[in-house]
C-alpha positions as CSV (number, residue, x, y, z in Angstrom):
1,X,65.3,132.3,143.5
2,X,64.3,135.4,145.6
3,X,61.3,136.7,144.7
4,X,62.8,140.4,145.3
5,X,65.1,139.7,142.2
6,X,62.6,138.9,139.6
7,X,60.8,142.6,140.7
8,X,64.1,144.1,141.0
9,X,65.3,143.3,137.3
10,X,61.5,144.4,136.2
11,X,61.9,147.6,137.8
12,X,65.2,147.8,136.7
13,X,64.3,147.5,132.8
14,X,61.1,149.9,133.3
15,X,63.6,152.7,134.7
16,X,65.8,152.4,131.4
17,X,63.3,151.4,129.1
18,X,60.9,154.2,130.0
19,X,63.9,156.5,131.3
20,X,61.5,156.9,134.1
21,X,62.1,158.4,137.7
22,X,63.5,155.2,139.7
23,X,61.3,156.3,142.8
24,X,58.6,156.7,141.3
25,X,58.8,152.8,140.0
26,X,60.1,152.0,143.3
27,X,57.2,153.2,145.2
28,X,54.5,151.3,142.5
29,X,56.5,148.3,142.4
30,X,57.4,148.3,145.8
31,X,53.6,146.0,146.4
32,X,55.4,143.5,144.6
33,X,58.3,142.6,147.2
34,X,58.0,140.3,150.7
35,X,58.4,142.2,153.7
36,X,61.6,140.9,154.1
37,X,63.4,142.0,151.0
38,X,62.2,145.5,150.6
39,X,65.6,147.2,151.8
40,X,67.6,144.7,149.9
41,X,65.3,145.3,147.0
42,X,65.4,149.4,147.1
43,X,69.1,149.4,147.6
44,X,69.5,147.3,144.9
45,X,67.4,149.5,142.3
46,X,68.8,152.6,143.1
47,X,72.4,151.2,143.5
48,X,72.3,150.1,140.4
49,X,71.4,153.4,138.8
50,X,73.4,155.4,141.0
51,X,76.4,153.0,139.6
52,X,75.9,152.5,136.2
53,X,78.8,153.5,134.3
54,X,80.8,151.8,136.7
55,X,78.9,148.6,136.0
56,X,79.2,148.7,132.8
57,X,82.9,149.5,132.7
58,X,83.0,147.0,134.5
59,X,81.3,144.9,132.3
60,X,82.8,145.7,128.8
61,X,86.3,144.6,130.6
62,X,85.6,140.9,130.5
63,X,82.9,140.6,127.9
64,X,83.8,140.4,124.1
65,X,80.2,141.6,123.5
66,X,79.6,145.1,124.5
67,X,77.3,146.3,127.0
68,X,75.3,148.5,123.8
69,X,74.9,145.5,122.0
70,X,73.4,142.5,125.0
71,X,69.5,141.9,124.9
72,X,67.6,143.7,127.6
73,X,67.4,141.1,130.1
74,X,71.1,140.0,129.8
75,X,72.0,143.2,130.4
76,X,70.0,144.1,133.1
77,X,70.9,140.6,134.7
78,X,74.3,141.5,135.0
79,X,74.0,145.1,135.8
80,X,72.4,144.4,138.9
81,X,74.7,140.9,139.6
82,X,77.6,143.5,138.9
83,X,76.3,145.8,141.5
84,X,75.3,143.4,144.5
85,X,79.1,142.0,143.4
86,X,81.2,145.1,144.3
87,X,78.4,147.0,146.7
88,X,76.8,144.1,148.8
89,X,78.3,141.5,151.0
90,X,80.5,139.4,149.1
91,X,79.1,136.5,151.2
92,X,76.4,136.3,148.9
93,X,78.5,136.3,145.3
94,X,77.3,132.4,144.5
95,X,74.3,133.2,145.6
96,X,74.2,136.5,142.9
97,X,75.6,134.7,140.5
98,X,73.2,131.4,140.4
99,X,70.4,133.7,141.1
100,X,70.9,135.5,137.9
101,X,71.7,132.5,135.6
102,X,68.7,131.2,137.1
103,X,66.3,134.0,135.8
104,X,67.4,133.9,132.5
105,X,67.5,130.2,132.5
106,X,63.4,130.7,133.3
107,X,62.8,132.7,130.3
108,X,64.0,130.1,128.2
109,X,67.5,131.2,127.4
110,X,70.0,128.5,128.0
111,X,72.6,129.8,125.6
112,X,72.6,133.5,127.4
113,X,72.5,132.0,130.6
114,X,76.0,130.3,130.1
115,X,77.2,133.9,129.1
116,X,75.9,135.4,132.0
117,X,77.7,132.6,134.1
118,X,81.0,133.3,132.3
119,X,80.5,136.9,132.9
120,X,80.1,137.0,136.5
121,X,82.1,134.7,137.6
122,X,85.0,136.1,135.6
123,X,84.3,139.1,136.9
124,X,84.5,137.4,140.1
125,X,87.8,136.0,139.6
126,X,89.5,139.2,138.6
127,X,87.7,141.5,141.1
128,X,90.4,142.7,142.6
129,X,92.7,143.6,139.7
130,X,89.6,145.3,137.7
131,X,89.3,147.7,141.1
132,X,93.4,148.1,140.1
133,X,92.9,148.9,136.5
134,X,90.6,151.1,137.6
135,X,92.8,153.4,139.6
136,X,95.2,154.1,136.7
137,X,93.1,155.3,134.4
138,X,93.9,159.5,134.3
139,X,92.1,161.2,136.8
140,X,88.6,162.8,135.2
141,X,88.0,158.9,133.6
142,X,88.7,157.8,137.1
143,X,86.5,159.9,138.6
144,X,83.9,159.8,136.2
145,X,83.7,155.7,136.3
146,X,84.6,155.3,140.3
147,X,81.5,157.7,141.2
148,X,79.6,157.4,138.1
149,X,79.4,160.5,136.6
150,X,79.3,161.8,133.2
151,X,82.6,163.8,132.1
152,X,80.3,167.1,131.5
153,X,79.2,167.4,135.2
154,X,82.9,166.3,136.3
155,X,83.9,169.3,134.8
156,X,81.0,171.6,135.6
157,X,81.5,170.6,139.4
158,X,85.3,171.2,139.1
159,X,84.6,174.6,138.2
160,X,82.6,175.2,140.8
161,X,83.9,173.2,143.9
162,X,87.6,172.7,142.7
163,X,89.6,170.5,145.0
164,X,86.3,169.7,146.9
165,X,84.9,167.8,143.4
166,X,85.2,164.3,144.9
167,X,83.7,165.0,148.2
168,X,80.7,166.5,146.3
169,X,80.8,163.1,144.0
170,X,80.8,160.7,147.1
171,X,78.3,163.4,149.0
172,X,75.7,163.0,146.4
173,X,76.2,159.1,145.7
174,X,75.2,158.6,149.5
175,X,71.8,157.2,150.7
176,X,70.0,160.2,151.6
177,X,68.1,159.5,155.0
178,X,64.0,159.4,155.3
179,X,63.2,162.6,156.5
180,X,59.7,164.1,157.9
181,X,58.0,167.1,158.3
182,X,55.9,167.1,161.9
183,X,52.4,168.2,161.5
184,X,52.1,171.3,164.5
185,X,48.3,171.3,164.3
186,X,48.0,168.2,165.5
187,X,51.4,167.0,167.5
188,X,54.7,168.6,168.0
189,X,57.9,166.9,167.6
190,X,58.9,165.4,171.2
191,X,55.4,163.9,171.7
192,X,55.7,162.2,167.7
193,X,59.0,161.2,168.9
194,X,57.7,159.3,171.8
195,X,55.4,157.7,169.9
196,X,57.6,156.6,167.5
197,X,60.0,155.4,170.6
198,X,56.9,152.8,171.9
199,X,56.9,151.3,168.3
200,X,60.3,150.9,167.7
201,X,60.6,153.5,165.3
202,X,64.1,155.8,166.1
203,X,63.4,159.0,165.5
204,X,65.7,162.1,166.0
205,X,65.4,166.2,165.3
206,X,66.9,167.7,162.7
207,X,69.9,169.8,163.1
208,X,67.8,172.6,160.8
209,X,64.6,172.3,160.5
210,X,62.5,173.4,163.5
211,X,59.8,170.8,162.0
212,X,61.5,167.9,161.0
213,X,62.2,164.4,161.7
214,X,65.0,161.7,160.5
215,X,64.0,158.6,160.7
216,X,66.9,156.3,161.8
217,X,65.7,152.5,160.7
218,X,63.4,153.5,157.4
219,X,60.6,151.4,156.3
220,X,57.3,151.5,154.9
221,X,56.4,154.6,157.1
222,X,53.3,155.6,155.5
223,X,51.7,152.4,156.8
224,X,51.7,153.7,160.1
225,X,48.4,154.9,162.4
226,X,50.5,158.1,163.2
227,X,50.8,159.0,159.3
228,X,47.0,157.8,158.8
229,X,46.2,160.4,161.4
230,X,47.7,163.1,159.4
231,X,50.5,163.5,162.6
232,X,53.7,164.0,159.9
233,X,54.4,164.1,156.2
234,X,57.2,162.6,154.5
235,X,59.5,166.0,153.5
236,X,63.4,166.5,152.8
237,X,65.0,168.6,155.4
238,X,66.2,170.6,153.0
239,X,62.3,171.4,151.7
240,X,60.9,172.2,155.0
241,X,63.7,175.0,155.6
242,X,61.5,177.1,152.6
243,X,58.6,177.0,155.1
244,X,60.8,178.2,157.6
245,X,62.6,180.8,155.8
246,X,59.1,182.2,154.5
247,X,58.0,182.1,158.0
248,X,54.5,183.2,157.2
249,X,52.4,185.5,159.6
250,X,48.8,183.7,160.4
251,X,45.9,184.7,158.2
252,X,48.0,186.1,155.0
253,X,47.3,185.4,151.9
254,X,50.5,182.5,149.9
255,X,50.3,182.4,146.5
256,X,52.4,178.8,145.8
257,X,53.7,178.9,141.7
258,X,54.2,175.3,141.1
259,X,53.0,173.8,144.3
260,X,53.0,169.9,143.3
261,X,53.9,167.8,145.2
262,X,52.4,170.1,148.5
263,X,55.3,170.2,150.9
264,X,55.7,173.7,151.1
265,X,52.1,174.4,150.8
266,X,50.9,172.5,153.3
267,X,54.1,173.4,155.8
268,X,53.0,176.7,155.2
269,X,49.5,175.8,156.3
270,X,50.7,174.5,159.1
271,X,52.6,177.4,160.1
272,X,49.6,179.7,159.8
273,X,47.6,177.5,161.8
274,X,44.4,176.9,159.3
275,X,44.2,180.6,158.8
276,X,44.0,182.9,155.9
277,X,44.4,181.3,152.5
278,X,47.0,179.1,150.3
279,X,46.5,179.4,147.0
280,X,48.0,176.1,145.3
281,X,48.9,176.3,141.8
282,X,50.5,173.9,138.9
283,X,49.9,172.6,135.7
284,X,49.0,169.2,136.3
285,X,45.3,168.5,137.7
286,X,46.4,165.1,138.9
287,X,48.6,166.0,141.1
288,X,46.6,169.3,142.3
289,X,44.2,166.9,143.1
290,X,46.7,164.6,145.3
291,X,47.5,167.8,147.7
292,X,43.7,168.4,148.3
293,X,43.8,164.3,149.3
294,X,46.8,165.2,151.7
295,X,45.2,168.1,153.0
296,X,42.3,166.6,154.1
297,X,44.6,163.9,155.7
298,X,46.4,166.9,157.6
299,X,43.3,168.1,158.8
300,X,44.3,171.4,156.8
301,X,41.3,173.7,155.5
302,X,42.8,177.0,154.0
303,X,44.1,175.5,151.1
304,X,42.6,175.9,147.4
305,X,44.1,174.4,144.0
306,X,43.9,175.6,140.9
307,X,45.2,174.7,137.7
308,X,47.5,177.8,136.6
309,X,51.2,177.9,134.3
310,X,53.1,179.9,136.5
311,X,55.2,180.9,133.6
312,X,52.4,183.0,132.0
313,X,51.3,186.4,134.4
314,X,47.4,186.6,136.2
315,X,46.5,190.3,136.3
316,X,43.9,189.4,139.1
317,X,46.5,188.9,141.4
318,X,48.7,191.8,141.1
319,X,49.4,192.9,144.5
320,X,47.3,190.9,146.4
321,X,49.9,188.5,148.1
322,X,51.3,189.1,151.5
323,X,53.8,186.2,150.6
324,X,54.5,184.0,147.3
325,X,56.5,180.9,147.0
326,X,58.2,180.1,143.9
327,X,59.8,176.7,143.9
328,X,60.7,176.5,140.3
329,X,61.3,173.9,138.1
330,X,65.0,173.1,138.1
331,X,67.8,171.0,136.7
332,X,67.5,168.8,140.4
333,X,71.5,168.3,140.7
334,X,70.9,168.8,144.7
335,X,68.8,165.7,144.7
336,X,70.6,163.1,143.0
337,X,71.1,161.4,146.2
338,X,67.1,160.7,145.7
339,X,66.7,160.6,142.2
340,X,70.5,158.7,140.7
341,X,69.5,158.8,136.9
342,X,69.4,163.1,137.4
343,X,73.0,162.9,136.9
344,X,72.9,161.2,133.5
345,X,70.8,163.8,131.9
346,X,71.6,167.3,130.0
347,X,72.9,170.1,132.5
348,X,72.2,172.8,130.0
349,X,70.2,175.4,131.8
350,X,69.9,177.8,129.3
351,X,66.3,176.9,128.8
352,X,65.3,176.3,132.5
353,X,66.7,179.3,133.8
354,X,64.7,181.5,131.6
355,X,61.6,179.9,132.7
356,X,62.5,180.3,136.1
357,X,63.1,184.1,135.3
358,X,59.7,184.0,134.1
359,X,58.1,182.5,137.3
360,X,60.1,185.0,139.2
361,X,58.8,188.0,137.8
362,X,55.7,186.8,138.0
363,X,55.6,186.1,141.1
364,X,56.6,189.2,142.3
365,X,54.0,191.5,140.9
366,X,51.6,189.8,142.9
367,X,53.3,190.8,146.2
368,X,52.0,193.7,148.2
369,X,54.2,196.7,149.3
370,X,56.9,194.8,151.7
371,X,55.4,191.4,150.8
372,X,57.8,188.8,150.7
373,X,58.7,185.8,147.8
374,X,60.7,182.5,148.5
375,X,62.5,181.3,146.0
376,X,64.1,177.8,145.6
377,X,65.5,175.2,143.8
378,X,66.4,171.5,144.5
379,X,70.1,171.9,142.4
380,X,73.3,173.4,143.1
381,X,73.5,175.4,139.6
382,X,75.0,178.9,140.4
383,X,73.1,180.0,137.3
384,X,69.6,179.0,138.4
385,X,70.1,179.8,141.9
386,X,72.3,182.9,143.3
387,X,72.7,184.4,139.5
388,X,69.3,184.1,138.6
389,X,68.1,186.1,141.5
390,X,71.1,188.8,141.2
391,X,69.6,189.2,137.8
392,X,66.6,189.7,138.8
393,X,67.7,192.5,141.6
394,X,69.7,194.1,138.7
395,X,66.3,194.8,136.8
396,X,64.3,195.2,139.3
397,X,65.2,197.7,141.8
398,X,61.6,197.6,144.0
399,X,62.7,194.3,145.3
400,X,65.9,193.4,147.5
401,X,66.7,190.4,149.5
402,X,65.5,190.1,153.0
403,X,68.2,189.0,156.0
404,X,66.4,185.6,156.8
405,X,69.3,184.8,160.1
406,X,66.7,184.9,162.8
407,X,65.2,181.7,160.7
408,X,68.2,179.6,160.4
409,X,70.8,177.9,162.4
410,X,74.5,180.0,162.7
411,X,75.9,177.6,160.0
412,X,74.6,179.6,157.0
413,X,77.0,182.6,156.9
414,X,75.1,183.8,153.9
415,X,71.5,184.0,155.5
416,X,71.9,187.7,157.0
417,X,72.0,188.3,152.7
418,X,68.9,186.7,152.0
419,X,70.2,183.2,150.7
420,X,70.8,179.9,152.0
421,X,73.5,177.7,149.5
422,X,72.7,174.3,151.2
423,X,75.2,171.4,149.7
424,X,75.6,167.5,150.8
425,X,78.8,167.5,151.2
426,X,78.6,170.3,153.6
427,X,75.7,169.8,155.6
428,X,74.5,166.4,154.7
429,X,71.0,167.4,153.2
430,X,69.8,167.3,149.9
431,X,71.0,170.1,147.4
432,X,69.0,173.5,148.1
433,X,68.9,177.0,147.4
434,X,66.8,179.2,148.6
435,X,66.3,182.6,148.9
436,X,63.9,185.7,150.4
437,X,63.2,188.5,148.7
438,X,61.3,191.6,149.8
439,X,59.2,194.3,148.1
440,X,60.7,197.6,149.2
C-alpha cells in the first residue's frame, strides 16, 4: 500500500478529531510523505475536506450504517476512497478500493474491512446514477451537497451574490495557486524570475500585485537556496495588495495590530527600505517570535515585536503613527479556497465585528494629523468589511476614506472611494477587503 495513504488518513483523522486547520497538519505532516506523493497526498487532504458533505451523502446512500454512527477509521477510510473515487482519475478506482481495505485489514479489522469493500465498490457500481440522484434533489440541497456547503452560508451568499451564488461556490472550492511576495531589498521580480527559469521553476507576475509571484508547478518551495537567501516569502496575492495600498513613505513610523503571521509587516519593511520603524504587535509570543526569525531571514532590521491585545487602547501611542495597519481577526470566508473546513463553522459575526470595531478605533487614535490606517479582512462579510468601516465614518467624522486608485490596477471601480471588494469568482484571488482611511 502507498505510504502517502497511511499519512493521508492520519492527517485526515487529526483535522476532525482535533477540528484543526488542515494546513497547518498538512505542512507538519507533510515530512511524513515520499517525494513523489506529496501533490497526490495534499490534494487528497484538502479534497476531502473541501468535499465532505458530498462524501458523506454519498456515503449514507449505499450504507445501512450511517456515516455518524462508523468507527473513526472506517469512516475516514471511505471518506477519502469516496473522494479519490469521484475527484481523481478513475483509472485508479481498484487500486482505491484495495488500498483502503488493505489499511483496515492492517489494524486488525477483518470484519470492517469487508464493509469497507462493500461500500466502495457499490458505490462504484452505481456511480453514475448516485451523480443522477443527486441532480434532482431541489435546488439549495443540491447546491449545498454538489459544492459542499452548509444551507446557512447558501443562503447568506444568495443574499448577497444572487444569481452569481454558484459561481462564488465553485470559485472558492478551487485550488487556490502558490503565490509569493518578492523581497525588493534584495532582488526584484524579473531577476527572481530568471532564476526560477534555470531551475525549472515557472514563475509568472501577478496581474495586481506589483510584488508578487505565482508559482505555476508548486512544490516544496521553501526548500529552495533562493527562499534560504531571504529573496521571496510565500504571500497570497490578495495580502500583498495591503502593502501596496498602504504604500508607506520611507522612515515612518507602522504600528501593525495583529501582525502574526508577518506578511504585511515585513512587505511593509520592504517597501520602506529598512528605514524608520515597524512596530509588530499580537497576542501570541510564539508567533511574535516566528516574524523576528523571518526577519532576520529577509535581511530586515526595522522591525520590533511586542506582545500587545490590539482590542484594548495604549495611551503611549496616541498620535504617534504616520501609518497603522489593522488586519483584524475575521470570519475568513475569502480564504476557504486555503483553509476548506472555514466553511463548516458558525458565520455569526456579531461577536467578531465588534472586536474588529474595537481594533479600529484603536487604531486610529494612534494616527497623526493626515496619518493613514489599512484596514482588512480575509472574508467577504459585508458586515465586517464595507459596513464596519461606514460605521465607523458615521461616528467618527475626523477620519474619511482615502482614494487609493493610483495603487491599484483599473479593475477596482471602487478604489477612487477608498475600498477594494476583492472576490474569487471575480478576480481569481483569495477573498479580501481592504480599505484606506485618512485622518483629516
Amino acid at each position: 500500500m502507498s505510504s502517502y495513504r497511511v499519512q493521508a488518513i492520519e492527517t485526515l483523522k487529526k483535522i476532525f478529531r482535533d477540528k484543526s486547520y488542515s494546513n497547518i497538519v498538512i505542512n507538519y505532516d507533510i515530512k511524513n510523505v515520499d517525494d513523489r506523493f506529496l501533490s497526490l497526498y495534499r490534494k487528497s487532504v484538502l479534497g476531502v475536506v473541501e468535499n465532505l458533505i458530498f462524501i458523506d451523502w454519498i456515503i449514507n446512500q449505499v450504507s445501512k450504517t450511517k456515516t455518524r454512527k462508523m468507527e473513526t477509521d472506517v469512516l475516514v477510510v471511505l471518506r477519502l476512497g469516496v473522494y479519490q473515487i469521484f475527484f481523481l482519475d478513475k483509472a485508479h478506482e481498484n487500486i482505491v478500493v484495495n488500498e483502503s481495505v488493505q489499511y483496515v485489514k492492517d489494524k486488525g479489522n477483518i470484519r470492517a474491512s469487508k464493509f469497507v469493500n462493500a461500500v466502495l465498490r457499490n458505490i462504484l457500481r452505481s456511480k453514475e446514477n448516485l451523480l443522477e440522484r443527486m441532480t434532482l434533489l431541489p435546488k439549495d440541497e443540491y447546491l449545498s451537497i454538489k459544492y459542499s456547503y452548509p444551507y446557512e452560508l447558501i443562503d447568506k451568499w444568495k443574499n448577497q451574490f444572487g444569481s452569481e451564488v454558484e459561481e462564488v461556490l465553485i470559485a472558492n472550492n478551487a485550488e487556490a495557486p502558490l503565490e509569493i511576495r518578492v523581497n525588493t531589498l534584495k532582488t526584484e521580480r524579473d531577476e527572481l524570475i530568471k532564476l526560477f527559469a534555470e531551475k525549472g521553476i515557472k514563475a509568472s507576475k501577478c496581474k495586481y500585485a506589483d510584488k508578487g509571484l505565482i508559482i505555476e508547478n508548486p512544490f516544496e518551495i521553501d526548500k529552495t537556496d533562493e527562499y534560504k537567501k531571504g529573496l521571496f516569502s510565500i504571500q497570497s496575492q490578495s495580502s500583498i495588495l495591503a502593502g501596496q495600498i498602504l504604500n508607506p513613505k520611507e522612515g515612518s513610523l507602522i504600528i501593525d495590530m495583529c501582525a502574526a503571521p508577518g506578511g504585511k509587516t515585513l512587505n511593509a519593511a520592504e517597501m520602506m527600505k529598512n528605514t524608520g520603524k515597524i512596530i509588530a504587535r499580537d497576542i501570541y509570543p510564539g508567533k511574535l517570535r516566528l516574524i523576528e526569525k523571518e526577519a532576520g531571514r529577509l535581511g530586515i532590521n526595522n522591525v520590533e515585536v511586542e506582545e500587545f491585545d490590539a482590542t484594548g487602547p495604549d495611551d503611549s501611542l496616541i498620535g504617534k503613527a504616520d501609518y497603522v495597519i489593522a488586519d483584524v481577526p475575521c470570519t475568513g470566508l475569502g480564504i476557504i479556497r486555503r483553509k476548506p473546513e472555514i466553511k463548516y463553522k458558525d458565520t455569526d459575526t456579531d461577536n467578531i465585528t465588534e472586536i474588529q470595531y474595537k481594533i479600529l478605533e484603536n487604531g486610529s487614535k494612534y494616527l497623526k494629523a493626515g496619518g493613514e490606517l489599512v484596514y482588512s479582512t480575509c472574508t467577504t462579510n459585508k458586515e465586517e468589511n464595507y459596513e464596519l468601516i461606514d460605521r465607523f465614518l458615521n461616528n467618527n467624522k475626523g477620519f474619511t476614506l482615502s482614494d487609493i486608485s493610483d495603487n491599484i490596477h483599473e479593475d477596482f471601480k471602487t478604489a477612487k472611494n477608498g475600498y477594494l471588494e476583492i472576490y474569487p469568482h471575480l478576480h481569481g484571488m483569495d477573498g479580501f477587503f481592504i480599505a484606506k482611511i485618512k485622518g483629516i
